[in-house]
ZAMARLUM-886994 format. One record per residue (C-alpha): residue in three letters; x, y, z. Coordinates in steps of 0.5 Angstrom, whole numbers, plus 500, padded with zeros to 3 digits. Layout:
// ZAMARLUM-886994
alaXYZ;...
//
This chain:
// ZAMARLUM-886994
unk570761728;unk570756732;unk574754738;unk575747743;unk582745740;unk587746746;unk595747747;unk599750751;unk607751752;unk611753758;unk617757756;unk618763761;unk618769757;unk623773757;unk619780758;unk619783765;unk611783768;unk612789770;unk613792763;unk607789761;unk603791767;unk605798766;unk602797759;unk596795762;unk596801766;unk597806761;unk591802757;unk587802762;unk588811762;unk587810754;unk580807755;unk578813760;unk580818754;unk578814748;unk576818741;unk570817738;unk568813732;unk568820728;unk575822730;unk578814728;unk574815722;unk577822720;unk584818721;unk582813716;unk582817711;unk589820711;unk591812710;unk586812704;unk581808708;unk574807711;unk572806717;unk564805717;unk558801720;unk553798716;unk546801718;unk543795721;unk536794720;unk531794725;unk524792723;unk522786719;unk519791713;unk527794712;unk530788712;unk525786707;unk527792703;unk534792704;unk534784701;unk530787694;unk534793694;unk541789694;unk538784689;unk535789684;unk542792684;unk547786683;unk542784678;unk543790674;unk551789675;unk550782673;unk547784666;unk552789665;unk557784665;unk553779661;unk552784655;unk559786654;unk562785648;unk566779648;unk572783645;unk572788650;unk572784657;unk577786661;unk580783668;unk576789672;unk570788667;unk569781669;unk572779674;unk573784679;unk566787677;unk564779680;unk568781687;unk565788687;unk558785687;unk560779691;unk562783697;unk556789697;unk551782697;unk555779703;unk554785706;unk547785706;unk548776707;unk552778714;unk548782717;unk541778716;unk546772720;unk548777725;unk540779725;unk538772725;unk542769731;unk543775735;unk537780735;unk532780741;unk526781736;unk523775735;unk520777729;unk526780726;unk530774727;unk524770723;unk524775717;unk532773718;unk531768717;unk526768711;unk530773707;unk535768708;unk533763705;unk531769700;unk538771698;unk541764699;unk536762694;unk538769688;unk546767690;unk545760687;unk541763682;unk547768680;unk552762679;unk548760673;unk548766669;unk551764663;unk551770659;unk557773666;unk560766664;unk561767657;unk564774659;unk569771664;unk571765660;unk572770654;unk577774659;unk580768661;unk583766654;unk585772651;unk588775658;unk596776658;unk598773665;unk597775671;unk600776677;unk599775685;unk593776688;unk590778681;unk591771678;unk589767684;unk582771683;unk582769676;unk584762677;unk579761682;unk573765679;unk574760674;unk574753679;unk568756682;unk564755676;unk566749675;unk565746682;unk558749680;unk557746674;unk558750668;unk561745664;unk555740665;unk550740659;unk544745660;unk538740663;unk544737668;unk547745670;unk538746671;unk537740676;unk544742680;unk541749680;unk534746683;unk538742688;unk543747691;unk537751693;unk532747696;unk538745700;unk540752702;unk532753704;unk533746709;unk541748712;unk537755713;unk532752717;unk536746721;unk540752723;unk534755726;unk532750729;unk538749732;unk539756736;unk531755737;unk532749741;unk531750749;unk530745754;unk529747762;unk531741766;unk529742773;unk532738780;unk532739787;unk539742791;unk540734793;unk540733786;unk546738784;unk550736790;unk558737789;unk555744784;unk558751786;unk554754790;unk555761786;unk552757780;unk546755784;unk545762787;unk544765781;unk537767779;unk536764773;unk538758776;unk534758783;unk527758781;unk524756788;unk525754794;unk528747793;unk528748785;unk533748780;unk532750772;unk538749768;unk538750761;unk540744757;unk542749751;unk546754754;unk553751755;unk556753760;unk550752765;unk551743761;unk558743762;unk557747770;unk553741773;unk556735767;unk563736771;unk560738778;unk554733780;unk556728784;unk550724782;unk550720777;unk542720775;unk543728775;unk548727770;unk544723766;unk538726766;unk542733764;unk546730759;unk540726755;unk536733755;unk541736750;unk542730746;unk535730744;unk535738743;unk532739736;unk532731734;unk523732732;unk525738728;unk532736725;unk533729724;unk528729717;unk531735715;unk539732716;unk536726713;unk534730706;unk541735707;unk545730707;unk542725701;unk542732697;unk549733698;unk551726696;unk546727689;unk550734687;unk556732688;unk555726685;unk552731679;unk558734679;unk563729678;unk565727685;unk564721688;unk562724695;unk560731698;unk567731703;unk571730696;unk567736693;unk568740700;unk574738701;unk578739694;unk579746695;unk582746702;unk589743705;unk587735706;unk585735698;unk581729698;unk576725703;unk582720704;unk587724707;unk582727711;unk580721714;unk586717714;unk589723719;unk584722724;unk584714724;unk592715725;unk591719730;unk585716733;unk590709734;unk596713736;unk591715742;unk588709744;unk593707750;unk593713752;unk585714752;unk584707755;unk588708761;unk584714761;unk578711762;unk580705766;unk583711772;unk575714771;unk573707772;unk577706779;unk575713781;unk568710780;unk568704783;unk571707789;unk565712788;unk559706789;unk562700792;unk562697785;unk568694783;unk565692775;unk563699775;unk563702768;unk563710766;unk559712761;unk559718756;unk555723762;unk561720766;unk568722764;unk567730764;unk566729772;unk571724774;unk576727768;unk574734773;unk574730780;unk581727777;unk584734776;unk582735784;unk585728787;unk590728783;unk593733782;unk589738786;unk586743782;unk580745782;unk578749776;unk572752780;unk577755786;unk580759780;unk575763778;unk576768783;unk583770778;unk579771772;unk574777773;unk571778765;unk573786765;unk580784768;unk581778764;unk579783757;unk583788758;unk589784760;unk587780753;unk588787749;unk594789753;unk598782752;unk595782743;unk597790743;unk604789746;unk606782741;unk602785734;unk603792735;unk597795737;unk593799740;unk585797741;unk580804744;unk573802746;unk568808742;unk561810744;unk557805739;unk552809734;unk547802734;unk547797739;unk543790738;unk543789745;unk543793751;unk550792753;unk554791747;unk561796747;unk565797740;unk572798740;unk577801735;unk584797733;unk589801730;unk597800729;unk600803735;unk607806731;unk603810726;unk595810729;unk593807723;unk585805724;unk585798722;unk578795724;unk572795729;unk569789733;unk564789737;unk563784744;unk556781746;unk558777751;unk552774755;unk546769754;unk539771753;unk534769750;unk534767743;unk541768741;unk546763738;unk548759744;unk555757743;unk561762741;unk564765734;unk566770731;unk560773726;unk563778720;unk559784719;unk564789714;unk570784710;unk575788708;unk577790701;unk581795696;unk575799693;unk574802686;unk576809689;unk583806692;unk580807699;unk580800703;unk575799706;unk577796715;unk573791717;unk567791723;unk566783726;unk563781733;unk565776737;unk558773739;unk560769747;unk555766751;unk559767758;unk557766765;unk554773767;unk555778773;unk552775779;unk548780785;unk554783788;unk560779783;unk563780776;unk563775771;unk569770773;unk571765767;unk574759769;unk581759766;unk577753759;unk573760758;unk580765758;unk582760753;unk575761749;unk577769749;unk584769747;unk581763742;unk576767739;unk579774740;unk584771734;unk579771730;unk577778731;unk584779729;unk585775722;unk580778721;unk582786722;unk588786720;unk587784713;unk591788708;unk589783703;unk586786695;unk579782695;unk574781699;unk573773697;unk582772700;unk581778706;unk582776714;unk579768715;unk577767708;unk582762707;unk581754707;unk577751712;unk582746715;unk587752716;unk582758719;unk582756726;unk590754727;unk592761728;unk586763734;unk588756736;unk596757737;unk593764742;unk591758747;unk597758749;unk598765752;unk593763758;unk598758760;unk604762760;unk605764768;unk608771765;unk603771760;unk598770766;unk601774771;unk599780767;unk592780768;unk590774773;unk589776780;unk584774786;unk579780784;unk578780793;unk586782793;unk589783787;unk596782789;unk594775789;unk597771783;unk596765780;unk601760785;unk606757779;unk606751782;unk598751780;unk599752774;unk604747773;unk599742775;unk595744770;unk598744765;unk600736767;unk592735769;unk590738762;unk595733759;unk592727763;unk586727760;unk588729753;unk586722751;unk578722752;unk578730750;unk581728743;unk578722742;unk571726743;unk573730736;unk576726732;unk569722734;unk566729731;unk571728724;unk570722723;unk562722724;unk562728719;unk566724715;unk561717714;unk555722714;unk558725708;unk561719704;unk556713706;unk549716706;unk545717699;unk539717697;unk540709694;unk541706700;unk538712705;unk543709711;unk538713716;unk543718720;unk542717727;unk543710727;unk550712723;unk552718728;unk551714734;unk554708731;unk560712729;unk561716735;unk560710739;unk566707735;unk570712737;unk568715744;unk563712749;unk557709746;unk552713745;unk544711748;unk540709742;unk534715743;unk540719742;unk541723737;unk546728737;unk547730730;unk540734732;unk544739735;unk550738731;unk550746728;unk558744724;unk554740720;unk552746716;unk557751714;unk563745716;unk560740713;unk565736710;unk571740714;unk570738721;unk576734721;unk579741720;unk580742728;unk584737729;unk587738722;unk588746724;unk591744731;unk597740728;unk600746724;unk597751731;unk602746735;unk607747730;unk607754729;unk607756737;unk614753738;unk616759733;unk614763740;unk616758745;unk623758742;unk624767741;unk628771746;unk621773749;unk617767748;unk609768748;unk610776748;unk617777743;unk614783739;unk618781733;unk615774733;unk609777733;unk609781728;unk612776723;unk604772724;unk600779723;unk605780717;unk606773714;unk599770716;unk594775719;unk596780714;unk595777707;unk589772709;unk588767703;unk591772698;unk596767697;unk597759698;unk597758706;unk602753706;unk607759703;unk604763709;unk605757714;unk612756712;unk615763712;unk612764719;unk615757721;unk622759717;unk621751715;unk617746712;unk611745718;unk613739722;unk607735726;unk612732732;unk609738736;unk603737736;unk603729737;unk608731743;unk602736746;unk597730747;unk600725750;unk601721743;unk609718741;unk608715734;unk606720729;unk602718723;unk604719717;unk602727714;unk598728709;
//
């Protein structure tokens, strides 16, 4: 879902610009003319296909409803299954009845998320949040029905072998019981039972509060010196005649005064308000999260929660995660230490003091004054190229050229905010509707306050033999337009775009048969490597020439020498930005190997022990881990960013090294048929090395960060 992993290339692309650009052009006539929803939904049918939206709920009461509607109606599939005669089950009886239930409850389960972190409403992101908890609590309750078990274990002995995607179904049909405890006795499957749903009302609710968690910290102009004045004209942020609010919750406003404030106090000031966001409400729940999680997987057989979690992805085991991380943690050493001691002497030319230290609300600003000193880039001055609209549709232009589509905006039948576009993607060659995605694009009150790609409709070949299409939403919290100026993104932010924008893709252009395989449904330490490899396009100069220009005089480009510098700059503080995360994946790591509720190892003296350890140390009153959302839903799987960058770095040369470079359409096409394509429907390795041509290689991605001696790979 998530990206913060970067890479880049920077072999010249054989395509002409002007190809390109005359793409965009015809792009831009195409959005004028667009179809309406209806006219893409009467050409999915000659593909034996469903366009549809869900209907969304909009009132408390509906949503209510809706939860006990689709309760009440797997139920009544549940018990069809459980009263089969043994002698009569079949793989469609059993198993693919199971997906079909699977995927009609997580229809009714993505659109309470959306509700949850997106809706205006406050009530009805509290009943989401309840009803959350309702059917989180049901879904537990389904993985112990017995009488379906009894009917898929029956199957499973008297079946003649399957192929494909249907064994894989089975196959893992069978390991999710067991992985939940169908093989245990009765009495100890009850406690697990009784463990899993209070911990899905716990997780639910320290989600909650992370989305919930504001803080206003206000300072005076003096305060902020060095900060754009563009950012602190902004009415949001200009709150009185010499008062300033930033919201220490909302990213881009942290990250705007983190690497632009020239006084140290404002850093630190800033910088200790979002590390405490959430810490009264969600220390004692990640105390009590973290201690069950270890109690289940110990019930279940495993030695720690990262074992449980981790069997099922790429890693295997808690081990291969960790000894990853470490191995890359040492090989980056040299290379972060003599980052931080260039920090450090910056710093004390700063203050006149040769002893001067950089602490943890430091390195974003030195890192940011070291890329204008140094190499003279100055990532606010390059904002003027990157207007939002015109970044966007340069975006789609530069996805439809390489993957073959075509992406049409249509008039959106519900919206849950006011500025909320809906678009089409279809297959250019045959005008194939292939999904639907909508963009919310800007903060506002009570939204999810980072970036991610939310799953609305999964694809899914249903029992008619139609397929139904996707419908995702990229959630993004961008700068917003100014009075009298488009939103301009930095170029961190284009790469956010293109990153998340990926996500949409794996996820649309699924053709997998079951939902549970279908778009990013794959294991957790590969989902982010195919959005991470599309970071690379923002720093190809052909790539960018496409859409980036100064928003005052268009025919201004990019200057190539810029670029370069930033290429260089990025790399010069690739050590500290590495470090950051590994120091995320080993923290995840130790929460959830060494906390049990025999020895209570209290979680935020762990956390800031272990991110201390491995970043710049962490003040005691801290606590980090408050408002460190990963930790429900990527528990166990951090270590996956890093994990998935390496095979993102490798999969990249693949590109780098074709005849047209970032926008060869024949490469293109291979990653949607060999990886976007089949999703999980197939071993990721197999899609991995049919896209590579070869066994994957992780000398790419160590060059990438600066790093020369590789760890061994697990």
């Amino acid at each position: 879902m998530k990206r913060f992993f970067l890479s880049f290339g920077s072999r010249c692309v054989a395509i002409s610009v002007a190809t390109v650009l005359c793409t965009f052009v015809a792009h831009a006539k195409d959005l004028k003319q667009s179809r309406t929803l209806e006219d893409f939904q009467k050409r999915a049918e000659k593909f034996d296909a469903v366009l549809q939206l869900p209907t969304f709920e909009t009132t408390p009461a509906q949503l209510k409803q809706s939860v006990s509607n689709t309760i009440a109606t797997a139920n009544a599939a549940l018990d069809r299954v459980g009263q089969l005669d043994t002698n009569k089950v079949t793989f469609e009886n059993t198993v693919v009845a199971l997906d079909n239930l699977g995927y009609d409850v997580a229809l009714m389960a993505n659109r309470i998320g959306l509700i949850k972190e997106t809706s205006e409403d406050a009530a009805m992101r509290d009943a989401a949040t309840a009803m959350s908890k309702v059917l989180d609590e049901w879904s537990v309750g389904v993985d112990y029905r017995e009488d379906v078990y009894a009917r898929v274990k029956a199957f499973d002995k008297k079946h003649k072998r399957l192929k494909g995607e249907d064994e894989k179904l089975l196959e893992e049909t069978i390991r999710d019981y067991r992985r939940v405890g169908l093989e245990l006795p009765k009495s100890e499957r009850g406690e697990v039972e009784a463990m899993r749903k209070d911990l899905s009302k716990i997780t639910t609710d320290f989600q909650t509060n992370v989305t919930e968690a504001k803080k206003a910290v206000h300072f005076t102009k003096a305060d902020l010196e060095g900060v754009p004045e563009d950012f602190l004209t902004q009415k949001d942020i200009k709150t009185g005649d010499d008062d300033y609010t930033v919201m220490a919750n909302v990213t881009w406003q942290y990250i705007m005064v983190m690497e632009n404030a020239k006084k140290e106090a404002t850093r630190k000031k800033l910088f200790l308000e979002r590390e405490v966001l959430a810490k009264e409400k969600n220390l004692p729940l990640l105390q009590k999260i973290v201690e069950l999680r270890d109690e289940i997987a110990r019930k279940l057989g495993y030695a720690t929660w990262a074992d449980y979690k981790i069997e099922i992805k790429m890693a295997k085991t808690a081990g291969a995660a960790r000894s990853f991380l470490e191995k890359l943690s040492t090989g980056l050493q040299p290379k972060f230490d003599a980052e931080v001691e260039e920090f450090r002497g910056m710093k004390a030319k700063d203050i006149g003091d040769k002893n001067a230290k950089i602490n943890i609300w430091d390195w974003r600003y030195y890192a940011n004054q070291m890329k204008k000193e140094k190499y003279t880039v100055d990532a606010e001055q390059l904002r003027v190229y990157f207007p939002f609209q015109q970044v966007m549709k340069g975006m789609f232009t530069t996805y439809e050229t390489i993957f073959g589509l075509k992406i049409e905006k249509v008039e959106a039948p519900y919206k849950w905010t006011k500025d909320l576009p809906l678009y089409v993607i279809s297959d250019a060659k045959k005008d194939e509707p292939l999904g639907m995605f909508y963009l919310d694009l800007w903060p506002r009150e009570g939204k999810y306050s980072h970036f991610a790609e939310f799953g609305i409709v999964e694809g899914k070949l249903l029992a008619n033999g139609k397929y139904r299409r996707p419908v995702v939403s990229l959630v993004c919290n961008f700068p917003p337009p100014g009075e009298g100026k488009p939103s301009l993104l930095s170029h961190s932010d284009v790469e956010t775009l293109f990153h998340e924008f990926g996500h949409v893709l794996h996820a649309t252009l699924t053709r997998a048969k079951y939902a549970r395989f279908a778009g990013t449904s794959v294991p957790g330490d590969f989902v982010e490597a195919p959005s991470q490899m599309l970071e690379n396009w923002v720093w190809d100069k052909s790539v960018l020439d496409s859409f980036a220009a100064d928003y005052r005089d268009p025919t201004k480009k990019i200057p190539a020498s810029i670029l370069d510098k930033l290429k260089v700059a990025k790399l010069a503080t690739q050590g500290c930005h590495y470090r950051r995360q590994i120091s995320f994946g080993l923290l995840d790591l130790a929460l959830h190997t060494e906390v049990n509720s025999a020895n209570h190892v209290d979680v935020n003296e762990l956390s800031n022990r272990i991110l201390s350890g491995t970043f710049f140390p962490e003040p005691k009153e801290t606590a980090f881990v408050a408002y460190f959302g990963h930790l429900m839903g990527y528990d166990g799987g951090y270590y996956g960013y890093a994990w998935a960058d390496a095979i993102a770095a490798d999969m990249a040369t693949v590109f780098e090294k074709s005849k047209g470079g970032y926008l060869d359409k024949k490469t293109g096409m291979r990653l949607r048929k060999e990886v976007y394509e089949v999703g999980n429907s197939r071993d990721v390795n197999i899609s991995i090395e049919e896209f590579l041509g070869r066994p994957r290689k992780l000398e790419p991605f160590l060059k990438e960060i600066g790093v020369e001696t590789a760890p061994e790979k697990k």
